[in-house]
C-alpha positions as CSV (number, residue, x, y, z in Angstrom):
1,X,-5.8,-22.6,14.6
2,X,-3.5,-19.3,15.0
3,X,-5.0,-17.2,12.1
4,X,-3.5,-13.7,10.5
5,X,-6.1,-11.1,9.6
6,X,-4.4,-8.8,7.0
7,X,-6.5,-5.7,5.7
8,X,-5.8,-3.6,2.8
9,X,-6.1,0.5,3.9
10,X,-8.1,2.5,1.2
11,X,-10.8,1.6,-0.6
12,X,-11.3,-1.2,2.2
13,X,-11.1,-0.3,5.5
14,X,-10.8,3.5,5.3
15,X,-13.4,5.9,3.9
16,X,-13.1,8.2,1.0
17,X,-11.8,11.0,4.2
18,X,-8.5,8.2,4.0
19,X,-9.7,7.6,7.5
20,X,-11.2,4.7,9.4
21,X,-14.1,5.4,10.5
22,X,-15.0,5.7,14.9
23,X,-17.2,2.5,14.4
24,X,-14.7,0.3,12.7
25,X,-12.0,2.0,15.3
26,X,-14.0,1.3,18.1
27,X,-14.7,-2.6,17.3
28,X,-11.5,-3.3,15.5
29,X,-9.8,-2.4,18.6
30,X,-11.9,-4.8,21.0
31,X,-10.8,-7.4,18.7
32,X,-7.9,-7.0,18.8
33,X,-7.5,-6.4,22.7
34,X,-9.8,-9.8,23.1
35,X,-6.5,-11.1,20.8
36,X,-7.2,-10.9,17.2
37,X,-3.9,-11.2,14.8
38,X,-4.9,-8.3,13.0
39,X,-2.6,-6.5,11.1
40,X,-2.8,-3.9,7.1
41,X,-0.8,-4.3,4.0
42,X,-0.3,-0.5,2.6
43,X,1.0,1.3,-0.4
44,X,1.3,3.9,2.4
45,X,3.9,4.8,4.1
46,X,4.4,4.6,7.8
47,X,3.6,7.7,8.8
48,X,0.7,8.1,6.3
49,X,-1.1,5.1,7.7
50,X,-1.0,5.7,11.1
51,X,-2.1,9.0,10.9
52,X,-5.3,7.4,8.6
53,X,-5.8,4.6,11.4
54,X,-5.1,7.3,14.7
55,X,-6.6,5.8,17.9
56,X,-6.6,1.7,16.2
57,X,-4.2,0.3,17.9
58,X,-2.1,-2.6,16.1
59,X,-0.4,-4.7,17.9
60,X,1.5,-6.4,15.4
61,X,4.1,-5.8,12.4
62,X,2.5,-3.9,9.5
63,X,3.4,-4.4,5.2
64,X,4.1,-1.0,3.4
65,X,4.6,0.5,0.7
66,X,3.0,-2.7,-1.1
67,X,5.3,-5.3,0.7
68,X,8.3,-2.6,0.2
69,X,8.8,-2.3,4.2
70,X,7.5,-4.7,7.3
71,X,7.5,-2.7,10.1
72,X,7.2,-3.2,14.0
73,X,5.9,-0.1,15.7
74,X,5.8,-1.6,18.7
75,X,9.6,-2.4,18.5
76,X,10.1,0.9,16.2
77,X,12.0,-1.9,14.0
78,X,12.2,-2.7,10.3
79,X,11.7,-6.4,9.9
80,X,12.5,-6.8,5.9
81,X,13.4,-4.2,3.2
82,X,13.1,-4.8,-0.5
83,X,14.7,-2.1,-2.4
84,X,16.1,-1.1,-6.2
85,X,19.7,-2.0,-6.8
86,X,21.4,1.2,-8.7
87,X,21.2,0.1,-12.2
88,X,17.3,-0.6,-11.6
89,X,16.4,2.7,-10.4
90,X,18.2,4.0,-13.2
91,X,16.2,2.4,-15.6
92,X,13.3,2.9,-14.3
93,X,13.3,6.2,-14.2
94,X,14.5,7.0,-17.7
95,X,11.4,4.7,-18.7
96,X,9.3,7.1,-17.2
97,X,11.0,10.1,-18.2
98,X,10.9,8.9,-22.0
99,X,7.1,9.2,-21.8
100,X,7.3,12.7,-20.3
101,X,6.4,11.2,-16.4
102,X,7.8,13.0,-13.5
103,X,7.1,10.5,-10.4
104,X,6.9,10.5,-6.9
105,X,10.1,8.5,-5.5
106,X,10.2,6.9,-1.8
107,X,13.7,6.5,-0.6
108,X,15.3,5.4,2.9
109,X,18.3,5.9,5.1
110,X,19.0,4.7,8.5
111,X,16.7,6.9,10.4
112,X,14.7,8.8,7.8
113,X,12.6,7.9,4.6
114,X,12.2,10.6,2.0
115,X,9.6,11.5,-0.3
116,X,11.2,13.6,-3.5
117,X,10.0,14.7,-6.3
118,X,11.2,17.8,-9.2
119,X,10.1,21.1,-7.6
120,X,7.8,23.3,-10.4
121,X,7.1,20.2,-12.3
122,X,4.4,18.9,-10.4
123,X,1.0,18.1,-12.6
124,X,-2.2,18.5,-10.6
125,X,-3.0,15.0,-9.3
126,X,0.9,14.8,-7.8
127,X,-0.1,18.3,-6.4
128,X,-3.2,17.2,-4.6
129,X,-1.3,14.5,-3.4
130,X,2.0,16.6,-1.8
131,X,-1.1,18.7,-0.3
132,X,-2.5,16.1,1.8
133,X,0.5,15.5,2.9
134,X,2.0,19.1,3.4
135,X,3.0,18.6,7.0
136,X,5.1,15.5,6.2
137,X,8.6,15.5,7.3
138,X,10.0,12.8,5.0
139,X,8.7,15.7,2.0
140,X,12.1,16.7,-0.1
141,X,11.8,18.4,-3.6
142,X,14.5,18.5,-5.5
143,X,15.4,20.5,-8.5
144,X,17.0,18.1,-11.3
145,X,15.5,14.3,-12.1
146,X,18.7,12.8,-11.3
147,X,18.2,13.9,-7.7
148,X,14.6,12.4,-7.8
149,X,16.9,8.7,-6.7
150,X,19.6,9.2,-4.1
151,X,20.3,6.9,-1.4
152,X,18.1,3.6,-1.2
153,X,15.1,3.4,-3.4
154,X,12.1,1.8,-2.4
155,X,9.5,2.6,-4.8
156,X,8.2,5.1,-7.5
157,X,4.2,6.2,-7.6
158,X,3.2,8.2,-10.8
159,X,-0.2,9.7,-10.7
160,X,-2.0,11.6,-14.1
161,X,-4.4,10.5,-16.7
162,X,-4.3,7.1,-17.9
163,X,-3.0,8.0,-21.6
164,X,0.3,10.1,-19.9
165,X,0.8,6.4,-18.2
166,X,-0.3,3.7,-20.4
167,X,2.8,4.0,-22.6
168,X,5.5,3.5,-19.6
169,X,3.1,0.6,-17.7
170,X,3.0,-0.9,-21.0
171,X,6.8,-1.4,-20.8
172,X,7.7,-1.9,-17.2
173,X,5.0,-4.5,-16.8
174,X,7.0,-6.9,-18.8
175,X,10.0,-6.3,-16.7
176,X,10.8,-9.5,-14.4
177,X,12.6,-7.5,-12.4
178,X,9.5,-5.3,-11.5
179,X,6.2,-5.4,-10.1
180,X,4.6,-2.7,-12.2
181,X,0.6,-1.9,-10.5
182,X,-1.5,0.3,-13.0
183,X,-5.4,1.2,-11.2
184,X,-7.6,3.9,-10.7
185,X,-7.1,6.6,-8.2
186,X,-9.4,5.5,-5.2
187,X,-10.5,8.9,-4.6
188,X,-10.0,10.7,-7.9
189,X,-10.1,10.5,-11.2
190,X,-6.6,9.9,-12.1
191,X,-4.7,6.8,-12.5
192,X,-1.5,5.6,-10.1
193,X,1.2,3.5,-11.8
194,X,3.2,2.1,-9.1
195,X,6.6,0.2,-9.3
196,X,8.4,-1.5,-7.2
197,X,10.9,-4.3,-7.0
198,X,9.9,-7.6,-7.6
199,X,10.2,-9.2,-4.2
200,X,8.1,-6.2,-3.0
201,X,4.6,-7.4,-2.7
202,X,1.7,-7.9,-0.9
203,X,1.9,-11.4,-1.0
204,X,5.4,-12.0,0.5
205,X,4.7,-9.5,3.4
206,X,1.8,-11.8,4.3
207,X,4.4,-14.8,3.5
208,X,6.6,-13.3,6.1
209,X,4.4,-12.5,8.6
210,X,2.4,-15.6,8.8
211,X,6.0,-17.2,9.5
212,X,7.4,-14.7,11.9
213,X,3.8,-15.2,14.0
214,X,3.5,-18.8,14.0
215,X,0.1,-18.2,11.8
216,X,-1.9,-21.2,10.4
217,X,-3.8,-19.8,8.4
218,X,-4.3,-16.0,6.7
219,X,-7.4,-14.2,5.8
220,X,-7.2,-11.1,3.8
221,X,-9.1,-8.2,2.7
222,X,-8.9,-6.0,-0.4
223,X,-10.5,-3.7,-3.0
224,X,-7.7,-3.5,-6.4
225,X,-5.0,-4.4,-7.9
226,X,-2.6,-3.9,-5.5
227,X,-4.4,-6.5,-3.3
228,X,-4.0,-9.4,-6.0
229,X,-1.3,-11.1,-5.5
230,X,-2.5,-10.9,-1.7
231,X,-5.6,-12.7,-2.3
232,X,-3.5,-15.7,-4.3
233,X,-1.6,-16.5,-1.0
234,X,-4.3,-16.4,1.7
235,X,-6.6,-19.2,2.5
236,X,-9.6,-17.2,2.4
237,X,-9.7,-13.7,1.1
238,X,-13.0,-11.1,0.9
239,X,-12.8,-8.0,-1.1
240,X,-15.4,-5.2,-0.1
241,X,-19.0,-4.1,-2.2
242,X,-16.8,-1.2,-3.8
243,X,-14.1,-3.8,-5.3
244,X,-13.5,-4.1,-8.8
245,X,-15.9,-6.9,-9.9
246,X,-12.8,-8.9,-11.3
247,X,-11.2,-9.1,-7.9
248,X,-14.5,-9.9,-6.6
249,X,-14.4,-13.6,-8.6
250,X,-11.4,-13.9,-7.0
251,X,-12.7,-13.5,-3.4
252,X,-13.9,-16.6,-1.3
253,X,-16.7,-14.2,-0.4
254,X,-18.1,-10.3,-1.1
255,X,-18.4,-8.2,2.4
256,X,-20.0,-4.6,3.0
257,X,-18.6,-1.3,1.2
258,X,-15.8,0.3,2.7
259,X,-17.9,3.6,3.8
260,X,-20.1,1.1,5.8
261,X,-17.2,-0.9,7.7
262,X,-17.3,-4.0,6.1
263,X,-14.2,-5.1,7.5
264,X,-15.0,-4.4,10.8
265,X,-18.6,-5.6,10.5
266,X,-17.3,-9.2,8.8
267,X,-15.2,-9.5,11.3
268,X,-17.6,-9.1,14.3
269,X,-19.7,-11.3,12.6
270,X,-17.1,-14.0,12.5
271,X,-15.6,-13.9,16.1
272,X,-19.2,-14.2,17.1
273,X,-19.6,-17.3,15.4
């Protein structure tokens, strides 16, 4: 049977440097060359996850920005785009406004994707986050919140303490037209609310992709929230050591943490077999 192999980034393959590590590079990559359908479904954009995957090698489309984007890097070729109509963006951004939340907002045009957000009104988790990615060429602040959604928006991320927020999630979760992800920073302290349309998940980039490959079967790997909806669609799914313990009782199975290549190791173990 063809199957699809379909990791989630951090807090499951990579390491708390956001990179994979040389061992999981090193044996992913056999895999793959001895023809494993392997293939990661990001919040990421990307740029951001090849640079955390450099040397590893996929040979396959990729799901970003939480099912946002399905890309072909190979072909340099978007395969499906799910984005805000007008009137949605709108809204959702005077949501978060109306709890005092200035967000990140990913937007596209043919040829570039932009990363905006309002210039001197940065709190300090979205300013460790613009940091580590200070040499990114899709960065554009603006200077007025209307600005924060020109052109084609594919998705907002808000990151500060869980009571700034709660209040907003607590309304945009209930919106059908929304898929509305409120977790834990992997690496930090602060939370990430993260909003996107509704057709923009996890679970319909794996839909997609096990179609457009002729897949049997999927297998999947995760760590959070953003991976659930991923682990309802695949016919087996393993969430690492360092997974929240709900996600766990979700998972077919429980592999090794993310700092000591679970992934990688699972998978070894399984093409051995």
């Amino acid at each position: 049977m063809k199957t699809l192999f379909v990791t989630d980034l951090d807090g499951t393959l990579l390491t708390r440097e956001e990179k994979v590590s040389a061992y999981s590079r090193e044996h992913l990559s056999r895999l793959i060359d001895a023809g494993m359908l392997f293939t990661y479904a990001t919040a990421r954009s990307a740029r951001s996850a090849s640079a955390a995957l450099e040397g590893l090698h996929i040979r396959i489309p990729v799901i970003l920005y939480n099912g946002g984007v399905i890309y072909d890097f190979n072909r340099a070729e978007t395969l499906r785009y799910v984005v805000f109509s007008d009137d949605q963006k709108g809204y959702v951004l005077d949501v978060l406004l109306r709890y005092g939340i200035v967000p990140l907002v990913y937007s596209a045009e043919p040829g570039r994707e932009r990363l905006r957000w309002c210039k001197g009104r940065e709190r300090e988790g979205i300013s460790r986050y613009l940091y580590r990615r200070r040499n990114d060429d899709r960065l554009e602040p603006v200077y007025s919140e209307g600005d924060l959604i020109g052109g084609t928006v594919l998705y907002f991320k808000c990151i500060g303490p869980r009571e700034l927020l709660e209040g907003a999630w607590n309304v945009l979760k209930y919106d059908d037209r929304f898929i509305c992800i409120f977790h834990q920073e992997t690496y930090q302290n602060d939370f990430w609310m993260e909003i996107s349309p509704r057709e923009a998940t996890k679970a319909n980039g794996v839909r997609f992709l096990k179609s457009y490959l002729g897949c049997d079967r999927t297998v999947c790997f995760g760590d959070t929230s953003n991976d659930s909806d991923m682990f309802d669609v695949c016919d087996e799914k393993y969430a690492v050591m360092n997974a929240d313990m709900w996600l766990k009782e979700k998972a077919t199975g429980v592999i090794g943490y993310c700092e000591e290549d679970g992934v990688a190791k699972f998978l070894e173990s399984r093409f051995r077999m």
